[in-house]
N, CA, C and O atoms as a Tripos MOL2 file, in Angstrom:
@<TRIPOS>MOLECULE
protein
  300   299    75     0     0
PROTEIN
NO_CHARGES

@<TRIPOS>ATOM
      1 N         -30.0160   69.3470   -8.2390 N.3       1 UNK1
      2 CA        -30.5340   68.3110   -7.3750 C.3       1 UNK1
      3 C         -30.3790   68.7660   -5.9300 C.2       1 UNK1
      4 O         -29.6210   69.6440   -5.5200 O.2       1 UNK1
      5 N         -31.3710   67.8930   -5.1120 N.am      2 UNK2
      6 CA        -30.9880   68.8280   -3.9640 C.3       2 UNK2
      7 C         -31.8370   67.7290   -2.6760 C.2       2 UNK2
      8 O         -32.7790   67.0450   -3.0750 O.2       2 UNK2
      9 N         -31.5910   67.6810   -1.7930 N.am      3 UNK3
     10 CA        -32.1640   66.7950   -0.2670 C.3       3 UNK3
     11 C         -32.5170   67.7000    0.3810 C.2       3 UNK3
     12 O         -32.1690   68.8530    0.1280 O.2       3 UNK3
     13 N         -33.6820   67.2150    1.8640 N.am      4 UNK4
     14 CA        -33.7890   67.8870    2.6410 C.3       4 UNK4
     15 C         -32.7970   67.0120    4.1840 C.2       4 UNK4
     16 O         -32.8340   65.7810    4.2050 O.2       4 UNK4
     17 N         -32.3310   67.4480    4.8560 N.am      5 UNK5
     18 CA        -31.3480   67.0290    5.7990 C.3       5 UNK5
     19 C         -32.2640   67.4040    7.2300 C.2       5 UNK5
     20 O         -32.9290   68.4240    7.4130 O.2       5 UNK5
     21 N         -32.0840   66.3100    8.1220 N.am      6 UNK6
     22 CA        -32.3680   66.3860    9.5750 C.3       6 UNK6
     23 C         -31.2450   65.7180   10.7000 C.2       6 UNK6
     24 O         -31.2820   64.5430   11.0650 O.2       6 UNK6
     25 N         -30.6550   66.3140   10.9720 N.am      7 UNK7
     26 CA        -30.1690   65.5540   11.9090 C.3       7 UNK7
     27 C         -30.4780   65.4590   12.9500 C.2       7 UNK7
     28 O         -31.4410   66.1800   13.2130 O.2       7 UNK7
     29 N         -30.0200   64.7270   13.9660 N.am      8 UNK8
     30 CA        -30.1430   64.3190   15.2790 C.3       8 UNK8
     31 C         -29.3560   63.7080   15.8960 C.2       8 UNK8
     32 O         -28.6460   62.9720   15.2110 O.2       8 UNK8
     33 N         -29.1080   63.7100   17.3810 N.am      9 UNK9
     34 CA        -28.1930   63.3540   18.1180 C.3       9 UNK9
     35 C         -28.8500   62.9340   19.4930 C.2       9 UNK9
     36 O         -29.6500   63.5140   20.2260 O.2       9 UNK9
     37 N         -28.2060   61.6920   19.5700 N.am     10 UNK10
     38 CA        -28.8290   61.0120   20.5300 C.3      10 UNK10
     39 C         -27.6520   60.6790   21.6870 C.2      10 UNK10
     40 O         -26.5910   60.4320   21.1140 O.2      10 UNK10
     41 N         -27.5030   60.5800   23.5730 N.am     11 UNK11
     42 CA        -26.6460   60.2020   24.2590 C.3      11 UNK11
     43 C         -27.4160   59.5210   25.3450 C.2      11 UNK11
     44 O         -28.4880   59.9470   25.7740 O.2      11 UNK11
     45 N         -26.9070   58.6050   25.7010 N.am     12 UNK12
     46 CA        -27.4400   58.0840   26.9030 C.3      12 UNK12
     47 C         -29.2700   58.2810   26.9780 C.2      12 UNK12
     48 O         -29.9980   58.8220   27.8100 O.2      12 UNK12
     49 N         -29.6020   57.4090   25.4160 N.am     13 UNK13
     50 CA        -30.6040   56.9960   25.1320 C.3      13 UNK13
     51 C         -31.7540   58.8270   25.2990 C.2      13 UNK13
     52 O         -32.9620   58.9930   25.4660 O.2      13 UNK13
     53 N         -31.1420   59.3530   25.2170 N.am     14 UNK14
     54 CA        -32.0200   60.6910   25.1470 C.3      14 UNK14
     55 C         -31.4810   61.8550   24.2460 C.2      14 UNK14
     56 O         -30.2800   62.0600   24.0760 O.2      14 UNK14
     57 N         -32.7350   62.7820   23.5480 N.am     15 UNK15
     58 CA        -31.9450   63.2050   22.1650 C.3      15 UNK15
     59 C         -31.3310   64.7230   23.2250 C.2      15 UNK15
     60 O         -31.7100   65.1290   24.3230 O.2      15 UNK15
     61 N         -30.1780   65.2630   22.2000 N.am     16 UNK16
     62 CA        -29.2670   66.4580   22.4970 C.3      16 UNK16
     63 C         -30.1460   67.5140   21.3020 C.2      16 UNK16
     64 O         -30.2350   67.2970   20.0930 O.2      16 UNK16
     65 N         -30.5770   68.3720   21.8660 N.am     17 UNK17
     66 CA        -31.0820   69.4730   20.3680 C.3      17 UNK17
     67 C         -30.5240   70.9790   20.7300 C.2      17 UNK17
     68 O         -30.9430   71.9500   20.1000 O.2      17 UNK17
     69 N         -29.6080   71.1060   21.7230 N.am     18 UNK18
     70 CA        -29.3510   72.0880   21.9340 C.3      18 UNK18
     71 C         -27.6280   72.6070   22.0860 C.2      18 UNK18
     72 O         -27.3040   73.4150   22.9560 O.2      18 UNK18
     73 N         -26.5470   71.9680   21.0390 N.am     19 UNK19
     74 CA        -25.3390   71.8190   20.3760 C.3      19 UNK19
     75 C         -24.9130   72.5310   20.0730 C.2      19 UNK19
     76 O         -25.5400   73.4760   20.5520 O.2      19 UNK19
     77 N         -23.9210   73.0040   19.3480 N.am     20 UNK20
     78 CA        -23.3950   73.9070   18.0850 C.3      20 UNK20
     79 C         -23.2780   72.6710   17.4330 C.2      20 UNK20
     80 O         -22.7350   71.6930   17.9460 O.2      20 UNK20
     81 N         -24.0020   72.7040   15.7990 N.am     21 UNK21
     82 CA        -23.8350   71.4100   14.9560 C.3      21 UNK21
     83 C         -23.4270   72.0020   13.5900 C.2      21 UNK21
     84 O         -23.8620   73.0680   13.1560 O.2      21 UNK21
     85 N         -22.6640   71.3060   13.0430 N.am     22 UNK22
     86 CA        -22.3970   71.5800   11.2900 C.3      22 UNK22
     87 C         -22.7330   70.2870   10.2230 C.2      22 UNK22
     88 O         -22.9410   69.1080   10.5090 O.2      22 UNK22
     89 N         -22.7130   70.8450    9.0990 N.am     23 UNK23
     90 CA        -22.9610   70.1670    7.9020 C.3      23 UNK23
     91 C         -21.7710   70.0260    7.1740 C.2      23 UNK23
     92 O         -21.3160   71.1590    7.0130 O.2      23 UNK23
     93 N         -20.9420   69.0600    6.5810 N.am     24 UNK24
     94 CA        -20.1160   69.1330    5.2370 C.3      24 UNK24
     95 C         -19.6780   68.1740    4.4050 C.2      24 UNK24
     96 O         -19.6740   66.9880    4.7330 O.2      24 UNK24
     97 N         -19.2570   68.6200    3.2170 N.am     25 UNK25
     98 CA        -18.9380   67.0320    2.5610 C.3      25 UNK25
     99 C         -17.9730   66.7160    2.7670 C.2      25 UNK25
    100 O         -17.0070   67.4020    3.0980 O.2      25 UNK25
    101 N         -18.0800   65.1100    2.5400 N.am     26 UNK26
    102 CA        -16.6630   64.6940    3.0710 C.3      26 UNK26
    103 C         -16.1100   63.8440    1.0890 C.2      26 UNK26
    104 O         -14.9810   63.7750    0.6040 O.2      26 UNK26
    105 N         -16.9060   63.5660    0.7300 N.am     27 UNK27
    106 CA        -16.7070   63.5110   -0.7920 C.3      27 UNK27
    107 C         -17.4990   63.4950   -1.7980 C.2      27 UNK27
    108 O         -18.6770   63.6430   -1.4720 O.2      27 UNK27
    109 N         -17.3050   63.3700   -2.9200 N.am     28 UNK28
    110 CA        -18.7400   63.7000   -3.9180 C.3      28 UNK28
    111 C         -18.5930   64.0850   -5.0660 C.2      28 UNK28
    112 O         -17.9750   65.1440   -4.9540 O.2      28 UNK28
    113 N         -18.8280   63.8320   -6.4200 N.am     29 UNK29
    114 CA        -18.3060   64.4440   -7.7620 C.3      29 UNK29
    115 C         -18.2290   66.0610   -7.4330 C.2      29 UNK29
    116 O         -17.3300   66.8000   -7.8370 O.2      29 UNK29
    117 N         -18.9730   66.3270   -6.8940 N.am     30 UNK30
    118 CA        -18.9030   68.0540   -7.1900 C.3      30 UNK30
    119 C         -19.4630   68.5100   -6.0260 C.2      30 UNK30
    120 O         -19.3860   67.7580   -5.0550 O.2      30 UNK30
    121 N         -20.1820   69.9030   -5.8570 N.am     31 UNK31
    122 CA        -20.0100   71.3650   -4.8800 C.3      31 UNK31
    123 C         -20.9590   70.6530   -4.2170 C.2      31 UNK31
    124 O         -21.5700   69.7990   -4.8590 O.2      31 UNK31
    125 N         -21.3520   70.9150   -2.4280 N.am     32 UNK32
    126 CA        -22.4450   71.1820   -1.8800 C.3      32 UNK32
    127 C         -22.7120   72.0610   -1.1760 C.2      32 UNK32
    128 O         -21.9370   72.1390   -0.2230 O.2      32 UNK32
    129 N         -23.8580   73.1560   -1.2080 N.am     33 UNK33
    130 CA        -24.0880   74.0650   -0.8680 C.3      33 UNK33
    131 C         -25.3120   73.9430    0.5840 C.2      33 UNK33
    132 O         -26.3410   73.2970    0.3840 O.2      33 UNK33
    133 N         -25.1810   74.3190    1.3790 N.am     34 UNK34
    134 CA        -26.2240   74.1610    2.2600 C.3      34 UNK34
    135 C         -27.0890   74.9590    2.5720 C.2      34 UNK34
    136 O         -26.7170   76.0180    2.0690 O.2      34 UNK34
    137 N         -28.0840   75.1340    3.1260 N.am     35 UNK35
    138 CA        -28.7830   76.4320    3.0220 C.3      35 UNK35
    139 C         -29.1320   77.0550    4.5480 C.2      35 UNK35
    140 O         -29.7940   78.0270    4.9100 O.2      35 UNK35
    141 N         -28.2340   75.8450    5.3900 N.am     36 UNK36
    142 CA        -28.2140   76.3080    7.2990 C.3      36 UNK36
    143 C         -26.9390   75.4810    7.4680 C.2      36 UNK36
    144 O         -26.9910   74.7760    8.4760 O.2      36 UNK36
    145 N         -26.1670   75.4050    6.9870 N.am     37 UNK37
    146 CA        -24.5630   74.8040    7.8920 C.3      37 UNK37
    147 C         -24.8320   73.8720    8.6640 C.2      37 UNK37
    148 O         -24.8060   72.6430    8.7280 O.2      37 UNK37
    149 N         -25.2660   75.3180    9.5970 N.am     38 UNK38
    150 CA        -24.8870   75.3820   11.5310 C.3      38 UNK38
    151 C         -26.3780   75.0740   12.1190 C.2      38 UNK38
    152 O         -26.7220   75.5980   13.1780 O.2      38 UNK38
    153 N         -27.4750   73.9860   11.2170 N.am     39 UNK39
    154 CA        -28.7230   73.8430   11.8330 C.3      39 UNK39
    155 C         -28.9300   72.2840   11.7070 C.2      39 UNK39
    156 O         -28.2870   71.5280   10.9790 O.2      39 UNK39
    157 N         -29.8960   71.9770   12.5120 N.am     40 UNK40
    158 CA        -30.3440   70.5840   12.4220 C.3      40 UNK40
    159 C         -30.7680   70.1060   11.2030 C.2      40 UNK40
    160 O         -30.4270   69.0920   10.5940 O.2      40 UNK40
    161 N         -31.7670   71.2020   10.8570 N.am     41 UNK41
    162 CA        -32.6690   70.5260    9.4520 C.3      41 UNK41
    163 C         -31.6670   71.6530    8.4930 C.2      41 UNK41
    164 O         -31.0620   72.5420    9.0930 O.2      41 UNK41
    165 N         -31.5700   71.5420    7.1580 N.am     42 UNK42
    166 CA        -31.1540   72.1470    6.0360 C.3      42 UNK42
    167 C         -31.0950   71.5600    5.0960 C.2      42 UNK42
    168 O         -30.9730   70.3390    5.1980 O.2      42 UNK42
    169 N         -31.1600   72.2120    3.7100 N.am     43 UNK43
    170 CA        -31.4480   71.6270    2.2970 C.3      43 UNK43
    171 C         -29.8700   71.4640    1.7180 C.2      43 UNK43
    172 O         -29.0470   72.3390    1.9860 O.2      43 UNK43
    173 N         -29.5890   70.5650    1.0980 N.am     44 UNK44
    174 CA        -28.4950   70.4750    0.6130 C.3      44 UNK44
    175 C         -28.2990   70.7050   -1.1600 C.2      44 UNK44
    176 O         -29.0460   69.9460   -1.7770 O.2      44 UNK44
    177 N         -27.9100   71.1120   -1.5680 N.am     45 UNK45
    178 CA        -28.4310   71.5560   -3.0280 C.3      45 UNK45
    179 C         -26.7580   70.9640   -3.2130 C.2      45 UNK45
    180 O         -25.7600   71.2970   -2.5750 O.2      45 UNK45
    181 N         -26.9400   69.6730   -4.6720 N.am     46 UNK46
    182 CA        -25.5690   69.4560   -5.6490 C.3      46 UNK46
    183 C         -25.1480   69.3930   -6.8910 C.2      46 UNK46
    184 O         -25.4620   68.5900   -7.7700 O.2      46 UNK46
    185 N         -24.5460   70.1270   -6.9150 N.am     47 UNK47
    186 CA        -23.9060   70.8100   -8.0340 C.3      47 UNK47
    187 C         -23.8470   69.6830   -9.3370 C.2      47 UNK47
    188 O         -24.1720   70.0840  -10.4540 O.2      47 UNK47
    189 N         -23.4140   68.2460   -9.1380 N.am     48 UNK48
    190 CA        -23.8090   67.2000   -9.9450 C.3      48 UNK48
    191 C         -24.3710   65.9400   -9.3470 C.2      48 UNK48
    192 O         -24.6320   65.8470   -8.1480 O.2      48 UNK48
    193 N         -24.5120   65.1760  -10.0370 N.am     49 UNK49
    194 CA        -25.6640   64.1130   -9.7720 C.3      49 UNK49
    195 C         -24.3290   62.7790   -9.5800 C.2      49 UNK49
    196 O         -23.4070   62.6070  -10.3790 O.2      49 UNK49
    197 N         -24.5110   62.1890   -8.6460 N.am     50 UNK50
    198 CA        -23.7140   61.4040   -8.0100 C.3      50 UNK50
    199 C         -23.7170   61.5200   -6.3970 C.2      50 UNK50
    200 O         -24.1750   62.4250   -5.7000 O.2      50 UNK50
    201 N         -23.0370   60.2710   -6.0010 N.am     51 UNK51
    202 CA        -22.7430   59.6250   -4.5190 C.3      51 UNK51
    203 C         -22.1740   60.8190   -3.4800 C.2      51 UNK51
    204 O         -21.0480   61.3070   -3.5720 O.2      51 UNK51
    205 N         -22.9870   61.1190   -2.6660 N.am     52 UNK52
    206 CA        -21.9940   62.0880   -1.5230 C.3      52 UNK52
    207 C         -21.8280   61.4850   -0.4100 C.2      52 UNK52
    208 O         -22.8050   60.8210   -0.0630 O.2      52 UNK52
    209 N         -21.0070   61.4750    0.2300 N.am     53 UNK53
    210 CA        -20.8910   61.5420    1.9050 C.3      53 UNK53
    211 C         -21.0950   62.9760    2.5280 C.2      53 UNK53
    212 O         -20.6820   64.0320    2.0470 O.2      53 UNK53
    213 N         -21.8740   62.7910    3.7900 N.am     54 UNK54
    214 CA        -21.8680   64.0530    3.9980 C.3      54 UNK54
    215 C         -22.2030   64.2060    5.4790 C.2      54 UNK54
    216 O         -23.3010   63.9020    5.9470 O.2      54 UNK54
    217 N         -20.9950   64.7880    6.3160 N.am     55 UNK55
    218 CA        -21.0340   64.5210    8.0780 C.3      55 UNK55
    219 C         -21.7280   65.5500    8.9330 C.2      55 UNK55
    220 O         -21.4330   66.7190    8.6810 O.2      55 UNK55
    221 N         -22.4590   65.3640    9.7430 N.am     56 UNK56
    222 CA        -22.9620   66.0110   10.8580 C.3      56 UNK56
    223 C         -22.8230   66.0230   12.4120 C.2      56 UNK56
    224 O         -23.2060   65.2950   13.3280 O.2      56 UNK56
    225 N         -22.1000   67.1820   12.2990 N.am     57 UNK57
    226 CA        -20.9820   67.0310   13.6350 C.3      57 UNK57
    227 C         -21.7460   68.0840   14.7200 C.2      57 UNK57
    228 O         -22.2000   69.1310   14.2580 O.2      57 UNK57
    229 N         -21.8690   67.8320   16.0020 N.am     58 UNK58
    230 CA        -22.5010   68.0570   16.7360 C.3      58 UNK58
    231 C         -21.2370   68.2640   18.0900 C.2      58 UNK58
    232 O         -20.7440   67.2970   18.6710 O.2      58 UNK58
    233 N         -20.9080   69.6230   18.3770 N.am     59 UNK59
    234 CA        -20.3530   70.0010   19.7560 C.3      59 UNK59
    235 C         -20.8020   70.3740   20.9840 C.2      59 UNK59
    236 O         -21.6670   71.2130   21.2370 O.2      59 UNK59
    237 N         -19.9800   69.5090   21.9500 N.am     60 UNK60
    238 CA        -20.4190   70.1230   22.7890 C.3      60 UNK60
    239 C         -19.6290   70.3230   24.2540 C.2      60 UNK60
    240 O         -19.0970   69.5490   25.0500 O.2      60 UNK60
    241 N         -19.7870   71.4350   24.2020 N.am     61 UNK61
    242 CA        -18.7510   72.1730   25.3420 C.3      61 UNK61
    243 C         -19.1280   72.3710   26.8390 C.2      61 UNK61
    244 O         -20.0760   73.0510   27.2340 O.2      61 UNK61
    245 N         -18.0680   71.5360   27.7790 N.am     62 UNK62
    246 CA        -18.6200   71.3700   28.7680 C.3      62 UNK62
    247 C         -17.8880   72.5710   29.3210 C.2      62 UNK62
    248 O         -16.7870   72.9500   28.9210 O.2      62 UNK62
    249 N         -18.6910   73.2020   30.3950 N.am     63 UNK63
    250 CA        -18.3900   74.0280   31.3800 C.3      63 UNK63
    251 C         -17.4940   73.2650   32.4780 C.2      63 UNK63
    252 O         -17.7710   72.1340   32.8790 O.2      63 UNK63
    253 N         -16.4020   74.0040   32.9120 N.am     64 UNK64
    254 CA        -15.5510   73.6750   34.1220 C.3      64 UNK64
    255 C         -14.9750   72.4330   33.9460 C.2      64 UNK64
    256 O         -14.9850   71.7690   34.9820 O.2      64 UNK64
    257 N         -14.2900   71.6880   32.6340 N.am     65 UNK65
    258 CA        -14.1220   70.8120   32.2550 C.3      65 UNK65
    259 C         -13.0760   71.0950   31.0040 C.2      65 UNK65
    260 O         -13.1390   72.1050   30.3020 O.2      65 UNK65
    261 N         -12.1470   70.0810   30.8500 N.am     66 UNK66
    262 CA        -10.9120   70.0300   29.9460 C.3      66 UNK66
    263 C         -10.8570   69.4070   28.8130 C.2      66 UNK66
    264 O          -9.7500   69.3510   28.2770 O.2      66 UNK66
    265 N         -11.7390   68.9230   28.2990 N.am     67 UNK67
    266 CA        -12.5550   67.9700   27.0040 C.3      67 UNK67
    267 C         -13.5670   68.8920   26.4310 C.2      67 UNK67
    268 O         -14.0180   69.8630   27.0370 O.2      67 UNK67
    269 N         -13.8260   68.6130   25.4910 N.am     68 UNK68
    270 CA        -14.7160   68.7890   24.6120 C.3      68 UNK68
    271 C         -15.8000   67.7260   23.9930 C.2      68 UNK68
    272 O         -15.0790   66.7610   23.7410 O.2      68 UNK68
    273 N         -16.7800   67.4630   23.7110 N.am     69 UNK69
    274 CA        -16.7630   65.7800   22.8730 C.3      69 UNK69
    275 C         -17.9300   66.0630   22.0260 C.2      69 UNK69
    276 O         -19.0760   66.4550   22.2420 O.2      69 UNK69
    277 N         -17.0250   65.6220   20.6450 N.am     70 UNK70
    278 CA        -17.9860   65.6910   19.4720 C.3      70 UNK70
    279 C         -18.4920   64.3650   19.2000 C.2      70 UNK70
    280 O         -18.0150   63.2930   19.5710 O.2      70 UNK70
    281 N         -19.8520   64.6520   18.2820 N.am     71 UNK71
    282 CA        -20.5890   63.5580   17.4100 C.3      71 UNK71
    283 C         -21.0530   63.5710   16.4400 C.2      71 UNK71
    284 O         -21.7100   64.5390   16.0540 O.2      71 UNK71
    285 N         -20.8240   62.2940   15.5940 N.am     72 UNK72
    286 CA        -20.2800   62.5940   14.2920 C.3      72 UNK72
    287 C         -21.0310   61.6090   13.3840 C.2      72 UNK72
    288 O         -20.7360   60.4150   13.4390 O.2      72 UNK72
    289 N         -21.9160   62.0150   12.6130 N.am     73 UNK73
    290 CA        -22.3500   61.5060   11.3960 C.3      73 UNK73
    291 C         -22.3390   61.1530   10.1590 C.2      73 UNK73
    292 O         -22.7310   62.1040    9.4830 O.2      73 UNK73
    293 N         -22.0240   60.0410    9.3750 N.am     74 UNK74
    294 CA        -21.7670   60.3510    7.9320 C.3      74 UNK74
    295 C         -22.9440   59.7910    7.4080 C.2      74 UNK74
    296 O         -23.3590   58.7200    7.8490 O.2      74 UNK74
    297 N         -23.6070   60.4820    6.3910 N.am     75 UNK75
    298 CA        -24.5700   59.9680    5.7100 C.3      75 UNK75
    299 C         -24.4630   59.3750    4.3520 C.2      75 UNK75
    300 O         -25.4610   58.9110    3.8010 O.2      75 UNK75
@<TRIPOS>BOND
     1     1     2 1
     2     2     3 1
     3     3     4 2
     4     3     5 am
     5     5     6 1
     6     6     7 1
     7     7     8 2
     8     7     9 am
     9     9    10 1
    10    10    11 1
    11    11    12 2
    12    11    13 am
    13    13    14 1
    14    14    15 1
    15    15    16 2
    16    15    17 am
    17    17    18 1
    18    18    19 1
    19    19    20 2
    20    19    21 am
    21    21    22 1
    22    22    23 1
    23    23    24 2
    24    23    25 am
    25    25    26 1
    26    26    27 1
    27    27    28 2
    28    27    29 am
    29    29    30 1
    30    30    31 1
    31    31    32 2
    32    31    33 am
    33    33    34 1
    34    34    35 1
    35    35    36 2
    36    35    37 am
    37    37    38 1
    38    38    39 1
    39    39    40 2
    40    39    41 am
    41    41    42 1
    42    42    43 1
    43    43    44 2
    44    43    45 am
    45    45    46 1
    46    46    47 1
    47    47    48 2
    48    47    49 am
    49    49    50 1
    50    50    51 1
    51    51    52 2
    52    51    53 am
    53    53    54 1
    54    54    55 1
    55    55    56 2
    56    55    57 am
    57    57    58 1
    58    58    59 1
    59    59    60 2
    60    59    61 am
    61    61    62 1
    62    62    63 1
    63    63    64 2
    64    63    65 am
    65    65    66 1
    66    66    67 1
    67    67    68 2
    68    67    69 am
    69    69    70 1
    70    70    71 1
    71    71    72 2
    72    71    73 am
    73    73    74 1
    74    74    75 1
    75    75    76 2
    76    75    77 am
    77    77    78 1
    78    78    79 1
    79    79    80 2
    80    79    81 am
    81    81    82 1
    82    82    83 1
    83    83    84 2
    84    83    85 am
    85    85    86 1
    86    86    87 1
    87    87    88 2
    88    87    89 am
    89    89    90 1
    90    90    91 1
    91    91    92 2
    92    91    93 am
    93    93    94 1
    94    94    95 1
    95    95    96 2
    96    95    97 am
    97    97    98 1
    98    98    99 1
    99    99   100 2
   100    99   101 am
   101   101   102 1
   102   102   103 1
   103   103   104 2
   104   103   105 am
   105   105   106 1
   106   106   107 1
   107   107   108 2
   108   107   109 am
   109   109   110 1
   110   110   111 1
   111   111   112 2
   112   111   113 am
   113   113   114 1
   114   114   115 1
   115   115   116 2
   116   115   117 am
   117   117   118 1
   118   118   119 1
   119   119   120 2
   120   119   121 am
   121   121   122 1
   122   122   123 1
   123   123   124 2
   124   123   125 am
   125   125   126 1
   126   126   127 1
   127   127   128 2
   128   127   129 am
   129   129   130 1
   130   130   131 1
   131   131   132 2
   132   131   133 am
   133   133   134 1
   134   134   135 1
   135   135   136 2
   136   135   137 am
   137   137   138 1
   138   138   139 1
   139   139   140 2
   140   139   141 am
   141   141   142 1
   142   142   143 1
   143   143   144 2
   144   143   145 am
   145   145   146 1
   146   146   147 1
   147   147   148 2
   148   147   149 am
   149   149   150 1
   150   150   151 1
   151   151   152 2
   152   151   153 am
   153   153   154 1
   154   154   155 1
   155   155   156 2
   156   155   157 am
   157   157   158 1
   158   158   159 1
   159   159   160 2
   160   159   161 am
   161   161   162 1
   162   162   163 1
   163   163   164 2
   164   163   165 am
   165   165   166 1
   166   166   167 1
   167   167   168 2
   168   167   169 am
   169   169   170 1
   170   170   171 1
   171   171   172 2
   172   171   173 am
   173   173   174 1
   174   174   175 1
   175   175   176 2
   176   175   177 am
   177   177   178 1
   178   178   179 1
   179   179   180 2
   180   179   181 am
   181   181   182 1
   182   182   183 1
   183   183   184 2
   184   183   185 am
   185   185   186 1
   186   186   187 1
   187   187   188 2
   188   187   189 am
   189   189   190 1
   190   190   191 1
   191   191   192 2
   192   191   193 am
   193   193   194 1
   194   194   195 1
   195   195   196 2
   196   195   197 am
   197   197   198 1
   198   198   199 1
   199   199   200 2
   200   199   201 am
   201   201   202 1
   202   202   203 1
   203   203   204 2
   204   203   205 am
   205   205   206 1
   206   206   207 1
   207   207   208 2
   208   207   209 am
   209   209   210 1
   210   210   211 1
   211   211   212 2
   212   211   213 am
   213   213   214 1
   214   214   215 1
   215   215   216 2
   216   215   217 am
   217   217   218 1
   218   218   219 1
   219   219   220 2
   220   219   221 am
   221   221   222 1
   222   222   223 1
   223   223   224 2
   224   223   225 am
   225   225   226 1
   226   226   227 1
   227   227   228 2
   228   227   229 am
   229   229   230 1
   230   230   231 1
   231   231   232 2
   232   231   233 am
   233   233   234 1
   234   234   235 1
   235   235   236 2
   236   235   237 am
   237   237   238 1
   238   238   239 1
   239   239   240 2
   240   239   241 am
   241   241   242 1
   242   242   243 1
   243   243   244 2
   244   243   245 am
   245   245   246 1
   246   246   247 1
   247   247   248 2
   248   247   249 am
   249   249   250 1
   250   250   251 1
   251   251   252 2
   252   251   253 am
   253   253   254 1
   254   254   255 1
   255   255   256 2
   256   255   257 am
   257   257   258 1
   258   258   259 1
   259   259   260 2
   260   259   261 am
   261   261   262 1
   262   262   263 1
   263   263   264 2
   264   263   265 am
   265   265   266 1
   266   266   267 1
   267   267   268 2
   268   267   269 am
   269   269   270 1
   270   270   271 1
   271   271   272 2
   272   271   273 am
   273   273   274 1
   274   274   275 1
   275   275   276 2
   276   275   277 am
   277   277   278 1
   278   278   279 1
   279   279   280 2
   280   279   281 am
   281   281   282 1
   282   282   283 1
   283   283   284 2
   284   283   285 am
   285   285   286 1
   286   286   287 1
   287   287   288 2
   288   287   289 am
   289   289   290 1
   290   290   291 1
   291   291   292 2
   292   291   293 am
   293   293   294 1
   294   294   295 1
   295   295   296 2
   296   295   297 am
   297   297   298 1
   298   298   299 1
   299   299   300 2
@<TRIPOS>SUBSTRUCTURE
     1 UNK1         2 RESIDUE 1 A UNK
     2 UNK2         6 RESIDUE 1 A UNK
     3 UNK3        10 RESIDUE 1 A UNK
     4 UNK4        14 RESIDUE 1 A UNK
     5 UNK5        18 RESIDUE 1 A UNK
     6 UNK6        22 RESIDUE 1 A UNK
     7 UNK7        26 RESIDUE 1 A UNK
     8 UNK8        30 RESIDUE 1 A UNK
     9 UNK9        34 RESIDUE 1 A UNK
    10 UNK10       38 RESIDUE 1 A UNK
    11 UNK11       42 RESIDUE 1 A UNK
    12 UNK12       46 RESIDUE 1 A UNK
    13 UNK13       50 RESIDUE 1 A UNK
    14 UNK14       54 RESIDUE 1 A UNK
    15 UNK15       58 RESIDUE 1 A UNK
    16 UNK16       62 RESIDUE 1 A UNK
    17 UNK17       66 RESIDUE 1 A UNK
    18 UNK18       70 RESIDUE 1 A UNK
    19 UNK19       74 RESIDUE 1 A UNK
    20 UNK20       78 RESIDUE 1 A UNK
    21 UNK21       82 RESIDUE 1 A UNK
    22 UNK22       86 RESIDUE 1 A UNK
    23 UNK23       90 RESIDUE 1 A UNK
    24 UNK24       94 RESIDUE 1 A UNK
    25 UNK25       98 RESIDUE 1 A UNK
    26 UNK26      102 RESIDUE 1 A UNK
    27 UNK27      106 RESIDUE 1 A UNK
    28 UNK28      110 RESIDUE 1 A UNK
    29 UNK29      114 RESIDUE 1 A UNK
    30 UNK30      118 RESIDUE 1 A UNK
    31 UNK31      122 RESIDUE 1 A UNK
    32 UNK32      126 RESIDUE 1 A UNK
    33 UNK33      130 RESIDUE 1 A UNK
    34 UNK34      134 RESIDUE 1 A UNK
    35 UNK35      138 RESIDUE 1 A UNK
    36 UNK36      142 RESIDUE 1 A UNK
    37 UNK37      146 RESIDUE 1 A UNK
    38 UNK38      150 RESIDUE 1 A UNK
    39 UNK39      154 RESIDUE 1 A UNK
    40 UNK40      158 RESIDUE 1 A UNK
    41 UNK41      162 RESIDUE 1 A UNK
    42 UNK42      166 RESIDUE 1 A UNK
    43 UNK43      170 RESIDUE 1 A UNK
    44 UNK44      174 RESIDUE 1 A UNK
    45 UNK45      178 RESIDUE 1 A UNK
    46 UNK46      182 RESIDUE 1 A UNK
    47 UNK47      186 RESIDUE 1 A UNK
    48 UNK48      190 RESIDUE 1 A UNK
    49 UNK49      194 RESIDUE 1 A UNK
    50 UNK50      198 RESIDUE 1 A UNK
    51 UNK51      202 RESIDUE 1 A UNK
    52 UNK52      206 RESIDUE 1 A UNK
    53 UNK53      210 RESIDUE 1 A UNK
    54 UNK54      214 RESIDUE 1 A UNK
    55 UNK55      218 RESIDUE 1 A UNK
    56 UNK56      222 RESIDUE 1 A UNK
    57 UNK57      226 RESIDUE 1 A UNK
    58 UNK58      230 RESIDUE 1 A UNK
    59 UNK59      234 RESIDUE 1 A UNK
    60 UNK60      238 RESIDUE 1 A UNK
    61 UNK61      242 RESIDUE 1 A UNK
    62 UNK62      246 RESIDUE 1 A UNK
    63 UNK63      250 RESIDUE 1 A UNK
    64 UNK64      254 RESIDUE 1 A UNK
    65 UNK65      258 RESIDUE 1 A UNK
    66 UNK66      262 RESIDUE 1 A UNK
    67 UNK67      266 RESIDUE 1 A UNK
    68 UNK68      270 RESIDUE 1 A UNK
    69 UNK69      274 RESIDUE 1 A UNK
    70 UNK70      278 RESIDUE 1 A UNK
    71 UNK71      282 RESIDUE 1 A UNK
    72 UNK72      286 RESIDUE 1 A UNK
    73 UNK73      290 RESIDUE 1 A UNK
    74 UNK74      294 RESIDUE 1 A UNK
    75 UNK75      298 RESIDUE 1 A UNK
């Protein structure tokens, strides 16, 4: 079985497409394999048929600055 995945990230009402972003599960009967991690869109292929959660985390690193600030998706 398998999805196609898009994410997106939105701040101060305008989208971010230019991040370091990841894919992963956060639970699920069994394996998920992704077929881009570290991309917006990617296929998720699972190992069995059942309920996943599954987060899309989006970084982003400010220059000349002491924070970091992520965003975070569960699907």
């Amino acid at each position: 079985t398998s999805a196609n995945l898009s994410g997106k990230i939105f701040y101060d009402e305008g989208e971010l497409n230019n991040l370091s972003v990841s894919w992963k599960k956060i639970s699920g009967p069994g394996n998920v394999n992704f077929s881009n991690a570290n991309g917006y869109n990617t296929t998720a292929n699972f190992s069995s048929n059942g309920t996943y959660r599954l987060q899309f985390v989006g970084r982003d690193d400010f220059d000349n600055q002491s924070h970091d600030q992520n965003f975070t998706t569960i699907y």
